[in-house]
N, C-alpha and C positions, 0 to 999 in steps of 0.2 A: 717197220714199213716206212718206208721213205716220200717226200714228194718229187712229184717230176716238172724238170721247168722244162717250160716253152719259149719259143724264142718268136718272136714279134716282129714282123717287118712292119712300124710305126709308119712307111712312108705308102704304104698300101693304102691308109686310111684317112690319107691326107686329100684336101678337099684340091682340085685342080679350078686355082682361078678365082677369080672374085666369087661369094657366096650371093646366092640371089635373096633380091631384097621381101621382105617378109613386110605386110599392113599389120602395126599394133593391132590386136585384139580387143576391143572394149572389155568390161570390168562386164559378169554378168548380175542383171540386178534382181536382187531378190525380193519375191513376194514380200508389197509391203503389208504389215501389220495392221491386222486387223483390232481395232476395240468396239464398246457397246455401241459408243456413239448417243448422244444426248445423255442425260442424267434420268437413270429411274431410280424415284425416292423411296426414300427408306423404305419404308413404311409399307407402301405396294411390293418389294420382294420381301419383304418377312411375311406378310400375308400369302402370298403365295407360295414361300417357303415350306408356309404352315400347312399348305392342300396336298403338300407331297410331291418327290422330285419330277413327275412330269409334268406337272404346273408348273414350276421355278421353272426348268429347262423351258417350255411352250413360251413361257413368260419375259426370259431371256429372249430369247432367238425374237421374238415380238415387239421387243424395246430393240435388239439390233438392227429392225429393220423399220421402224419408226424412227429411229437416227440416219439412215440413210434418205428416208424422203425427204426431210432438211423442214419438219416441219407440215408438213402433206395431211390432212384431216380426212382421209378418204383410209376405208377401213383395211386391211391388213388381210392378204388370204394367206389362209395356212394349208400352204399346197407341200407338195416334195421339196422344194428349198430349204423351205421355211422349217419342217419336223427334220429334214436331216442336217441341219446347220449345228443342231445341237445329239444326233444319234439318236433321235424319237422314231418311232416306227408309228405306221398310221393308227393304231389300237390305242398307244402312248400319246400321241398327238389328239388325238380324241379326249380321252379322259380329262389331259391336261385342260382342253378347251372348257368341258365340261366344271372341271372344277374350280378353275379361273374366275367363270359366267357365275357359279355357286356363292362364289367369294365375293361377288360383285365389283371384280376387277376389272371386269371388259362387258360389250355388251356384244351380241354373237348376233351378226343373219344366217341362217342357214338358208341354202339355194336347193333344198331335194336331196333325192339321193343319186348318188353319182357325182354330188359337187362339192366344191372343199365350202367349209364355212367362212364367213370374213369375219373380222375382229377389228374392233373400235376398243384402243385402250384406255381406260379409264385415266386422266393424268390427275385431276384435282380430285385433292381428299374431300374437301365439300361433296363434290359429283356424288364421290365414290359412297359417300357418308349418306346420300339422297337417294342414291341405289342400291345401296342396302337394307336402308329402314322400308324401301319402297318393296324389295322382295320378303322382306320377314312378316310387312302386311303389320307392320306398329313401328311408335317409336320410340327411343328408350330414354 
C-alpha cells in the first residue's frame, strides 16, 4: 500500500498585505492562594483534633475566618461559607460546634431555630483553662 502526495499551491495561503495589528493579551492571573491566616496554637487544634474530624475541620475554617477579620472580636457565624469552606454539611457543622463548646474551645450564642450559631473563639490558654474548669464545675 503506498502513499499518495498531494501537491500544494503554498501561494493560496499566503496572507495578501500587511497582517492587522493584534493588542498583546494580558497574562491571565490566577486565583491567589489562599492560607489559615493568623496563627492557631498548638495546643487549641490538637484539642480539637482530639473531638474528632468535624471539630478540627469547624475549627479550621473558624481560625480561617478569624485571620481574615484582621483581628475583629465580634463572634464568628457559622453559616453555609463557613461549613462548606471545609466540605462540612450542616449535621457535620453542628456536632463540630457542639463539640468545640464541649472542649471549651469556643463559646457558642445560639439565635433559635432557624438561625446559624455565632462563635467566639477561645485564643488564650488561661481563658481557655478558666472555661474549662468553669464547665467541669471544679478545679484540678
Amino acid at each position: 500500500m503506498g502513499y499518495r502526495t498531494v501537491e500544494l499551491d503554498l501561494e493560496t495561503f499566503r496572507a495578501n498585505g500587511p497582517l492587522p495589528a493584534v493588542a498583546p493579551t494580558k497574562a491571565r492571573r490566577r486565583g491567589a492562594a489562599v492560607y489559615l491566616g493568623g496563627k492557631p496554637p498548638m495546643w487549641w487544634l490538637q484539642r480539637a483534633a482530639a473531638r474528632g474530624r468535624a471539630a478540627l475541620a469547624l475549627g479550621i475554617a473558624l481560625w480561617f475566618k478569624h485571620g481574615l477579620r484582621a483581628g475583629l472580636v465580634a463572634p464568628i457565624r457559622v453559616d453555609a461559607s463557613t461549613r462548606k469552606a471545609m466540605g462540612l454539611s450542616h449535621d457535620q457543622a453542628s456536632r463540630g460546634v457542639h463539640a468545640l463548646e464541649a472542649a471549651g474551645l469556643v463559646k457558642v450564642q445560639r439565635g433559635g431555630r432557624g438561625r446559624c450559631a455565632e462563635v467566639e473563639i477561645i485564643t488564650d490558654r488561661l481563658d481557655w483553662e478558666r472555661n474549662r474548669n468553669a464547665t467541669e464545675g471544679g478545679t484540678r
